[in-house]
C-alpha positions as CSV (number, residue, x, y, z in Angstrom):
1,X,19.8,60.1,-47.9
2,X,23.2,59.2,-46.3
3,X,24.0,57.1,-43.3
4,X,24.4,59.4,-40.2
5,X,26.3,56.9,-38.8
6,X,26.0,56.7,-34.7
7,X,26.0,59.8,-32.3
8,X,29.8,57.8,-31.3
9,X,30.8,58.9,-34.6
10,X,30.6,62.3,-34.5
11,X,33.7,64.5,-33.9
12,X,35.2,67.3,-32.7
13,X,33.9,70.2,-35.2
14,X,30.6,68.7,-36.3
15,X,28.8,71.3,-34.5
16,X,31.2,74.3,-35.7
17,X,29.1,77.1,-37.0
18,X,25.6,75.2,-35.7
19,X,23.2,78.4,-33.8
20,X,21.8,75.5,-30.9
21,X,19.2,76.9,-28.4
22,X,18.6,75.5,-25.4
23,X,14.5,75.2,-23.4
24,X,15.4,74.0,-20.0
25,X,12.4,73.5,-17.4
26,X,12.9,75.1,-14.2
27,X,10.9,72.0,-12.0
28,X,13.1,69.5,-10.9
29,X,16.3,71.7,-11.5
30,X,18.5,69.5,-9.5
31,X,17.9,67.2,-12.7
32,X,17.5,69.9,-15.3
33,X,20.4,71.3,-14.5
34,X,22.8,68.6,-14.8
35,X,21.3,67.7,-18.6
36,X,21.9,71.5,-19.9
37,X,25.8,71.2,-18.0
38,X,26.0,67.8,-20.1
39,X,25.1,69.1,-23.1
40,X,26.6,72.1,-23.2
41,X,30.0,70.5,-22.9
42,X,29.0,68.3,-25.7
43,X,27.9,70.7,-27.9
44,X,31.6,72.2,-26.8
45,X,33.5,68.9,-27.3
46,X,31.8,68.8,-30.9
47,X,33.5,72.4,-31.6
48,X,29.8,74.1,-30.9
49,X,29.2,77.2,-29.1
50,X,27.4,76.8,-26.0
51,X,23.5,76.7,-26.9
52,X,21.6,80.1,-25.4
53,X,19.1,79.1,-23.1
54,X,15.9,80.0,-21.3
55,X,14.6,78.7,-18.3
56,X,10.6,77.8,-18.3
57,X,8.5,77.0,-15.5
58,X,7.8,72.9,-15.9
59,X,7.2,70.2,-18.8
60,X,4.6,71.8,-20.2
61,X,6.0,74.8,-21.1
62,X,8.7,73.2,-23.3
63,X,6.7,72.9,-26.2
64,X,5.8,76.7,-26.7
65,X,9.2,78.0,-25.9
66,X,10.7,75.5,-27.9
67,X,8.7,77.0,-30.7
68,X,9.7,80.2,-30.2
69,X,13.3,79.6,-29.8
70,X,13.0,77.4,-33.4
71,X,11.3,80.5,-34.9
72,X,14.8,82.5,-34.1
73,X,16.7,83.1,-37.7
74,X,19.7,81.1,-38.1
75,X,19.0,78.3,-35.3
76,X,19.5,75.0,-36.3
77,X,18.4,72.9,-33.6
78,X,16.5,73.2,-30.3
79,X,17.3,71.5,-27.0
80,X,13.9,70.9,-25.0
81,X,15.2,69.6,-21.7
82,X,13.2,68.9,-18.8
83,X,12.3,66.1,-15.7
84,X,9.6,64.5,-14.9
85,X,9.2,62.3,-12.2
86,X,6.1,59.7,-11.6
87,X,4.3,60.6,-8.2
88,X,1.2,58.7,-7.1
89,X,-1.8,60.6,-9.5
90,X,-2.4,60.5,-13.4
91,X,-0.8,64.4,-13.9
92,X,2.6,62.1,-14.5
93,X,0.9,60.7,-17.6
94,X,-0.8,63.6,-18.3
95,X,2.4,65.8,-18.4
96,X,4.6,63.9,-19.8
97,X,2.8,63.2,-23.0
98,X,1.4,67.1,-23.7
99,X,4.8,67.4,-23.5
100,X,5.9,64.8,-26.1
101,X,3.0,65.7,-28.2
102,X,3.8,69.9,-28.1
103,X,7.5,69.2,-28.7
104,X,7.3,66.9,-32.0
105,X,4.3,69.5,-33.4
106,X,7.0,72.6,-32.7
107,X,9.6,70.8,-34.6
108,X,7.2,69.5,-37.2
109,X,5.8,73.2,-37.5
110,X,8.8,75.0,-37.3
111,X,10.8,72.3,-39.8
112,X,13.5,72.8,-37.0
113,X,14.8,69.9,-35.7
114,X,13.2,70.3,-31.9
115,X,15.3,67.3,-29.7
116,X,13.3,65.8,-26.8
117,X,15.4,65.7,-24.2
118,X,12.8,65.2,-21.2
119,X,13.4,62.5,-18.7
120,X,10.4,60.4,-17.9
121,X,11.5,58.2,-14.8
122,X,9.9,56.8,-11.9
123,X,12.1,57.9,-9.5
124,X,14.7,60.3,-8.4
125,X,17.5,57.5,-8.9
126,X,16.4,56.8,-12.4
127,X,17.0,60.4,-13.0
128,X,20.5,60.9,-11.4
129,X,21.7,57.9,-14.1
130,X,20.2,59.6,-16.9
131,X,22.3,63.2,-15.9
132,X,25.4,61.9,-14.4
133,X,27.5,61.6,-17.1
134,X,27.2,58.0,-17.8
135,X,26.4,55.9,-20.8
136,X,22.8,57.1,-20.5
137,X,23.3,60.6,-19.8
138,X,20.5,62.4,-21.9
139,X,21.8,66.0,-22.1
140,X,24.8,64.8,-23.9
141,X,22.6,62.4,-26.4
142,X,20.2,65.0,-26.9
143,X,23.4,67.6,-28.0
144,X,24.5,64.7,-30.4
145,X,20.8,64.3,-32.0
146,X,20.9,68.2,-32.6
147,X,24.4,68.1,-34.2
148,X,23.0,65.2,-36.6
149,X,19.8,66.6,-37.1
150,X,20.7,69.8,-37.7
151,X,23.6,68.9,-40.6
152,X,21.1,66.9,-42.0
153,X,18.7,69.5,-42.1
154,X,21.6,71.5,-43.6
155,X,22.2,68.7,-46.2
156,X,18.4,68.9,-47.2
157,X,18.3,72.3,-48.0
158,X,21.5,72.6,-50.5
159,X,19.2,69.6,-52.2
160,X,16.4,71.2,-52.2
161,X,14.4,69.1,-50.0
């Protein structure tokens, strides 16, 4: 297999003629909300069309839906989006790994690449700086993991992999 090189690397027109959905949870939208907006004008700034998306209820629904949006003909990568903020009981632990664990077993199911683009901060603040934009902005590097993943899923299949 080739060197993907680094998400910098990619240029406008790597995600030209990629089918992207987009699994956005609905709890903590204030959050949610800014990683689809980042990612969308990724995907965009890479020559992509916007990815179609569909609101879910929280974390937990992610995995399901994301398996359901892989199972789609013609998509090439999934964005599971979501926020998840630490509060004083063990649901924050409990949540954020079902919804590790259900996203890796859709894309591992589905052979579609399935991106995990699910904050897991301890705070509101934490979150902001990972949907602002920034260097850490998490919509954007989860639209750069699909491009990559998804032309290397692409490159597998003409081998016959």
């Amino acid at each position: 297999m080739s060197d993907l090189g680094s998400p910098m690397a990619l240029k406008r027109g790597d995600a030209r003629g990629l089918k992207v959905r987009a699994v956005v949870a609905l709890f903590n939208r204030a959050i949610t909300a800014r990683l689809l907006r980042s990612a969308q004008a990724r995907l965009k700034a890479l020559g992509g069309a916007p990815a179609r998306v569909d609101w879910v209820p929280g974390a937990l629904e992610l995995p399901l839906a994301s398996r359901w949006a892989a199972s789609e003909p013609g998509v090439d990568a999934v964005l599971a989006l979501g926020c998840v903020i630490r509060g004083e009981t063990s649901h924050y632990d409990l949540v954020c790994r079902g919804a590790l664990d259900g996203v890796a077993r859709a894309s591992l199911d589905s052979g579609v690449p399935v991106l995990f683009g699910v904050l897991t901060v301890e705070n509101q603040a934490q979150a902001l700086a990972r949907c602002s934009g920034g260097p850490l902005d998490s919509g954007r590097h989860a639209a750069e993991a699909a491009v990559l993943m998804a032309r290397l899923r692409r490159r597998a299949a003409r081998k016959g992999a």
